[in-house]
C-alpha positions in Angstrom: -19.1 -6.5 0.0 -17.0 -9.6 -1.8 -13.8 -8.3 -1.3 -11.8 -5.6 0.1 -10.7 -2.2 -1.6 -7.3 -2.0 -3.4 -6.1 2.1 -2.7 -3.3 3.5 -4.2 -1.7 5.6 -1.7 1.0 7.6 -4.1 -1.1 11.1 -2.7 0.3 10.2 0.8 3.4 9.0 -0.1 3.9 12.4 -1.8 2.0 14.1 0.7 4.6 12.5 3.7 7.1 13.6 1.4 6.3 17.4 1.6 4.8 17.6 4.8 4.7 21.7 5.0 1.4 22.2 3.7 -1.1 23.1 5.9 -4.2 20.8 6.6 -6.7 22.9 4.8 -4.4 23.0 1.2 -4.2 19.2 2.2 -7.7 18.5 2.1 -8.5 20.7 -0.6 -6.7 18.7 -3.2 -8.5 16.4 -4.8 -6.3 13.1 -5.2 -5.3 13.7 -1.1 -9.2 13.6 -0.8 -10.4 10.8 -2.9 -7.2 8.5 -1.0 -8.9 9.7 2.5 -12.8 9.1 1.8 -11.3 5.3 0.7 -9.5 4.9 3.5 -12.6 6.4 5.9 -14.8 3.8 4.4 -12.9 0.9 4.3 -11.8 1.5 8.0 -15.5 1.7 8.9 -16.3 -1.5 6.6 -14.2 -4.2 6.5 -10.8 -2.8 8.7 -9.1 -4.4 5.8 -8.3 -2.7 2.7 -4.6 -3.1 0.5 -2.4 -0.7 -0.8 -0.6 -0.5 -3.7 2.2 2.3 -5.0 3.1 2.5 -1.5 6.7 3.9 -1.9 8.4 0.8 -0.1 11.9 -0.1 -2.3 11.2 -4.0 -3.8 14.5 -4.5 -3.0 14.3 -4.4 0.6 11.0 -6.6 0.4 12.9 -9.1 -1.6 16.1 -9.3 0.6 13.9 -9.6 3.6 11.8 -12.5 2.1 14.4 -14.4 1.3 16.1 -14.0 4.3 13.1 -15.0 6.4 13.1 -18.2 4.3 16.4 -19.1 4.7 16.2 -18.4 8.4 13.0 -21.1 8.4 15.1 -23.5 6.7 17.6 -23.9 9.2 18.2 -26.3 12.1 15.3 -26.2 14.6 18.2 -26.2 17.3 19.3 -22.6 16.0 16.1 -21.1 15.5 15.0 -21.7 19.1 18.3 -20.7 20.7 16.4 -17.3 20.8 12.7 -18.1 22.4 9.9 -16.0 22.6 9.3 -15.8 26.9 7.3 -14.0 29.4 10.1 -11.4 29.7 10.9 -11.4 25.9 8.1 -11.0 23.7 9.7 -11.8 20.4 12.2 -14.4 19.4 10.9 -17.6 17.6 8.0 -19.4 18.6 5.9 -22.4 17.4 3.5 -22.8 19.7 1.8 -19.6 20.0 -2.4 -20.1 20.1 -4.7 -17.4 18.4 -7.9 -18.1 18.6 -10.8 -20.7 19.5 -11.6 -22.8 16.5 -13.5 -26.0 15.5 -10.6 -28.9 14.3 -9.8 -29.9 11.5 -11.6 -33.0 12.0 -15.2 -30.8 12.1 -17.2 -29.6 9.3 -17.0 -26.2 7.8 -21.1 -26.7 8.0 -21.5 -28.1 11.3 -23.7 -26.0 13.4 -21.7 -25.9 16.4 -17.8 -24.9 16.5 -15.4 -27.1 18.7 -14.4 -24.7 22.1 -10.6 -26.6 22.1 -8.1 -24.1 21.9 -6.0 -25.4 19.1 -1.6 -24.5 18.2 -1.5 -23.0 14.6 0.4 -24.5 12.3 3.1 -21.9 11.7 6.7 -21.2 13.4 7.6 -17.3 14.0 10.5 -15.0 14.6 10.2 -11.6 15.8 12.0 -8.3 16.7 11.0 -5.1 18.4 12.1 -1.6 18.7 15.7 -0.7 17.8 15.4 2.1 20.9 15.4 0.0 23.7 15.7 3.4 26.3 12.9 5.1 24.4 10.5 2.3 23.6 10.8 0.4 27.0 11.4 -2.9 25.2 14.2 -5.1 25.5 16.9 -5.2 23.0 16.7 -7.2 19.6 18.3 -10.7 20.1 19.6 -12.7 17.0 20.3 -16.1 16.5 24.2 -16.7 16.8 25.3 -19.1 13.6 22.2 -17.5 11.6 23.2 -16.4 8.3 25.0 -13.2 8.4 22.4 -11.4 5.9 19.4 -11.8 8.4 19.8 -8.9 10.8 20.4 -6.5 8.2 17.6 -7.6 6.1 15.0 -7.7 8.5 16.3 -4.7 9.9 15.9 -2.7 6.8 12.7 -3.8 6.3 11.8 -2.9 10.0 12.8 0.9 9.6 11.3 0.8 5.7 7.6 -0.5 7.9 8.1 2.4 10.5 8.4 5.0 7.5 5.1 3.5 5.8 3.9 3.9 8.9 4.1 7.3 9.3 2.3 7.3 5.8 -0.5 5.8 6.8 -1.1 7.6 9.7 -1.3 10.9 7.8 -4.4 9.2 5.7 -6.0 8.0 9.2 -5.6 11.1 10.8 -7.2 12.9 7.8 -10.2 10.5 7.3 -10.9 11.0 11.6 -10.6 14.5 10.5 -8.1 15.4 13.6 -6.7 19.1 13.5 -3.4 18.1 11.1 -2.2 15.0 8.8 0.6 14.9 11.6 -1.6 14.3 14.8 -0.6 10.8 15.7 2.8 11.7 15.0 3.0 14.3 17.9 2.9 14.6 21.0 5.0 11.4 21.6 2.1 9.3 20.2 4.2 7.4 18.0 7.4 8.7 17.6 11.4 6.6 18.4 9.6 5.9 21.1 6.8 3.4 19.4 6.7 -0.7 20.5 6.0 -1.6 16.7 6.9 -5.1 16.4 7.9 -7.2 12.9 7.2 -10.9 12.5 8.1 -13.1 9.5 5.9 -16.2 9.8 6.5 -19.5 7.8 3.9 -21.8 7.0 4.9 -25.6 6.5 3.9 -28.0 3.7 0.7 -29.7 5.1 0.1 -33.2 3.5 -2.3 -35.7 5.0 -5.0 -38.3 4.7 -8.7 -36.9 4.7 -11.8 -38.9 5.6 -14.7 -38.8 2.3 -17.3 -36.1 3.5 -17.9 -32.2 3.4 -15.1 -30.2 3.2 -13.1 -29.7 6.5 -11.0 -26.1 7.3 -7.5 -27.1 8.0 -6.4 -24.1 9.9 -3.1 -22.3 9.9 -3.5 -19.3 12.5 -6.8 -19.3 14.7 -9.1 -16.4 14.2 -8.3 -13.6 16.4 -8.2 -9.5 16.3 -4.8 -8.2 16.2 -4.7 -5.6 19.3 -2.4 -3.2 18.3 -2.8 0.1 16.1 -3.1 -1.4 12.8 -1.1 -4.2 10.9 1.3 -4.0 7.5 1.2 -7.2 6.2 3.3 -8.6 3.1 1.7 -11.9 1.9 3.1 -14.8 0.3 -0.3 -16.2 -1.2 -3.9 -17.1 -0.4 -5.5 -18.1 2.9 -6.1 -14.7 4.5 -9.6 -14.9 5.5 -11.7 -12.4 7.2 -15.3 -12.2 8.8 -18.0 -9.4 9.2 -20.6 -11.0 10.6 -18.7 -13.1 13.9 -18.6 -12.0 17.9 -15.6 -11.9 19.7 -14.4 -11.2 23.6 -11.0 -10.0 24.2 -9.6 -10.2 20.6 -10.2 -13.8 20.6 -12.9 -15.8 18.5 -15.8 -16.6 21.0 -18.5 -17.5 18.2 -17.3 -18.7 14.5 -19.8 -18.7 11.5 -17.6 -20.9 8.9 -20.0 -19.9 6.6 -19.3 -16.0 6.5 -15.5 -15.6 5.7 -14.7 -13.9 3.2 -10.9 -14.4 0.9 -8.4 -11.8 1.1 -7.0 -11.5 -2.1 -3.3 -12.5 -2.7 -1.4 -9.2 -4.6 2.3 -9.4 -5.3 2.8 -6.3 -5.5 0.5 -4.6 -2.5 0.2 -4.8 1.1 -2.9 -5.4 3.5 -3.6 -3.3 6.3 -5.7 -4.1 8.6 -7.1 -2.3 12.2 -6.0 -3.9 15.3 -8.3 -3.4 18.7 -6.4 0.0 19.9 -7.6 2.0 17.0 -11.2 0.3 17.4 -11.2 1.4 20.7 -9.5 4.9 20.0 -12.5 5.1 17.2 -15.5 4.5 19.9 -16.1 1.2 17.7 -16.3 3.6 14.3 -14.0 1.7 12.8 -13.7 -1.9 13.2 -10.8 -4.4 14.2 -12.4 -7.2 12.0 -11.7 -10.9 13.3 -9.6 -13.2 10.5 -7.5 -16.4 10.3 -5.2 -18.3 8.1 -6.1 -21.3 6.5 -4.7 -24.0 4.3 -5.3 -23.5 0.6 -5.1 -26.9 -1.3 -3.0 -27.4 -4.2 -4.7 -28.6 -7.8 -2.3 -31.8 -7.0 -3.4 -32.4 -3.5 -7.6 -32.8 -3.7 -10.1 -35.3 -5.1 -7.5 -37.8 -5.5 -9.4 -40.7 -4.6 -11.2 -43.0 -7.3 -14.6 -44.5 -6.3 -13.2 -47.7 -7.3 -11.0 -48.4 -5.1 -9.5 -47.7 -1.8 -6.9 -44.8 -2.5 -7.7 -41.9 0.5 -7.7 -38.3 0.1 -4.8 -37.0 0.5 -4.9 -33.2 1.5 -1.8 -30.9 0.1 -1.4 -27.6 0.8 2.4 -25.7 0.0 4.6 -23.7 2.5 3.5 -20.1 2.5 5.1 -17.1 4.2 4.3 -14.0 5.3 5.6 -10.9 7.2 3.5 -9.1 9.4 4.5 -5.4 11.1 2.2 -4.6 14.1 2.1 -1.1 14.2 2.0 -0.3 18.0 1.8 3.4 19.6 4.5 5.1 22.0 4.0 2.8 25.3 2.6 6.0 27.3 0.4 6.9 24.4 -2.9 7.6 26.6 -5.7 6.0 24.2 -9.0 7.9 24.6 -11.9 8.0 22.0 -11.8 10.5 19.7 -14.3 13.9 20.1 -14.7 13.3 16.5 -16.3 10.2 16.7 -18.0 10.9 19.7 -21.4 12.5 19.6 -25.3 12.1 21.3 -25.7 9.0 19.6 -22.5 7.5 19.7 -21.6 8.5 23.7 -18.0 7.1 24.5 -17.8 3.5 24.9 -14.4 3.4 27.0 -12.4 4.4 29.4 -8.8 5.8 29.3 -5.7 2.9 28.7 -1.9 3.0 28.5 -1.1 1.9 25.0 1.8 -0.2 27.0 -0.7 -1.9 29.1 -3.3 -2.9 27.1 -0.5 -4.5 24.7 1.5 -6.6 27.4 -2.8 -8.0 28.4 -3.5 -8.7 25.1 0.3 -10.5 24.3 0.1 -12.8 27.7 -3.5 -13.9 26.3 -1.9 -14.9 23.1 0.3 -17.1 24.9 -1.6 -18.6 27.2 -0.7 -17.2 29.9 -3.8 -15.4 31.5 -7.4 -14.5 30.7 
């Protein structure tokens, strides 16, 4: 397995569209089928897989990237006159820790990983629900003297990720073969009602000295399990990395082979999905909410610039890359309970009943710090 599967998803997209069918005329075509038995085993595989045809408008990708940057380039004064706090779980932050990680001052082939919790090197911004009675989240909070494009932009995209939401969940629903392509659209599962959150992330330039020696991982998010349904994520460029063969407690890296990740590829024109912990645990561990990271990629420019002749260091480059990330997050009553489907004699249930609400406020305050 060297990289993940690229799936073009056009049979949902269509299949969303013209959601009368039934789910046996569903299954029975063939394109509908081929998309699901992808999606089955990449879920079961990696928990990482891209899309492409996905139906999302490039326009409202564009408008919301450039936005994003924009809103990154301004005054660190207006960017944090709306903070991310205990009682407001989105806003901009720049401080937020991910995962245990060795520094950058350890060897990718050292045997044993440093246990210091280490800040990323990335500044965020982030908005929930537009339905604050429905959801139970507060309302959306913008930055006064930010430019007067960004809330629209980032609002757009928002409703555009909810849509392709919906989309996906028709193809999981149909790989856990549950009784319709609708299920986790019922029964207010995820509905107006849903706590998705959307996060554009910016990435600064990185330049510094390096001492002469192996190669060193200069890390950009901390690897860690994202704990939510699944994850829609638009990348800017390379660095995604994600690992099969790791352990982790909690959604957060307890044991790190730096040997064993594997590059998520960059592709303009797709986006990667990936499983958060909910729909690992909603699964009975049959599909997997695979641990991953961000790390600096080093420009051509950047590397080997030292001569052996003389005393010029190493000077390690690595460009500003963004990213915007929509974490797909069910209703907040949304009673999470392994599937009978993926339950049998040799798979017994591995977990008790939880609140989708609960299990996310636990897993954000560990994010931040703020409890174990």
């Amino acid at each position: 397995m060297d990289s993940i599967p690229v799936i073009d998803i056009s049979p949902l997209v269509q299949l969303s569209n013209n959601c009368d069918g039934g789910q046996n005329e569903q299954l029975h075509d063939s394109s509908i089928t081929s998309v699901v038995d992808q999606i089955s085993h990449a879920c079961e595989t990696f928990g990482f897989f891209a899309i492409k045809n996905h139906g999302v408008d490039n326009t409202i990708i564009t408008s919301a990237w450039d936005s994003s940057k924009g809103f990154f380039d301004l005054d660190q004064a207006i960017k944090a006159s709306v903070p991310m706090t205990n009682n407001y779980p989105y806003g901009y932050e720049n401080h937020e820790s991910l995962g245990i990680e060795r520094s950058t001052a350890t060897a990718v082939k050292t045997d044993q990983p440093s246990s210091i919790l280490r800040h990323d090197s990335k500044e965020t911004f982030s908005i929930g629900p537009i339905d604050r009675e429905k959801s139970g989240m507060p309302s959306r909070k913008w930055q006064k003297d930010a430019p007067a494009t960004f809330a629209p932009a980032l609002t757009q995209y928002f409703n555009a990720m909810e849509n392709l939401a919906s989309v996906l969940f028709r193809g999981l629903a149909l790989a856990l073969q549950l009784d319709d392509s609708s299920w986790f659209l019922n029964e207010g599962r995820f509905d107006e009602g849903h706590q998705c959150a959307l996060r554009i992330l910016n990435y600064p330039h990185l330049e510094y000295e390096e001492e002469e020696g192996p190669k060193k991982v200069h890390i950009r998010a901390g690897a860690h399990t994202d704990y939510g349904a699944m994850t829609i994520l638009k990348s800017g460029g390379p660095g995604l990395q994600l690992q099969l063969s790791s352990s982790k407690s909690n959604g957060v890296a307890s044991t790190v082979d730096d040997t064993a990740w594997i590059d998520v590829p960059h592709l303009s024109d797709a986006f990667i999905i990936n499983l958060g912990d909910l729909m690992q645990r909603w699964t009975n561990d049959k599909w997997r909410s695979t641990l991953h990271r961000v790390i600096a990629v080093a420009d051509d420019c950047g590397t080997d610039q030292k001569n052996n002749n003389d005393n010029i260091p190493i000077v390690f480059q690595s460009v500003r890359r963004q990213s915007i990330a929509f974490f797909v997050n069910m209703n907040g009553n949304a009673n999470i309970v392994p599937f009978d489907t993926c339950i049998d004699d040799e798979h017994p249930s591995q977990y008790d009943a939880v609140k989708a609400s609960d299990y996310l406020i636990k897993r954000h305050a560990q994010s931040m710090g703020n409890a174990t």
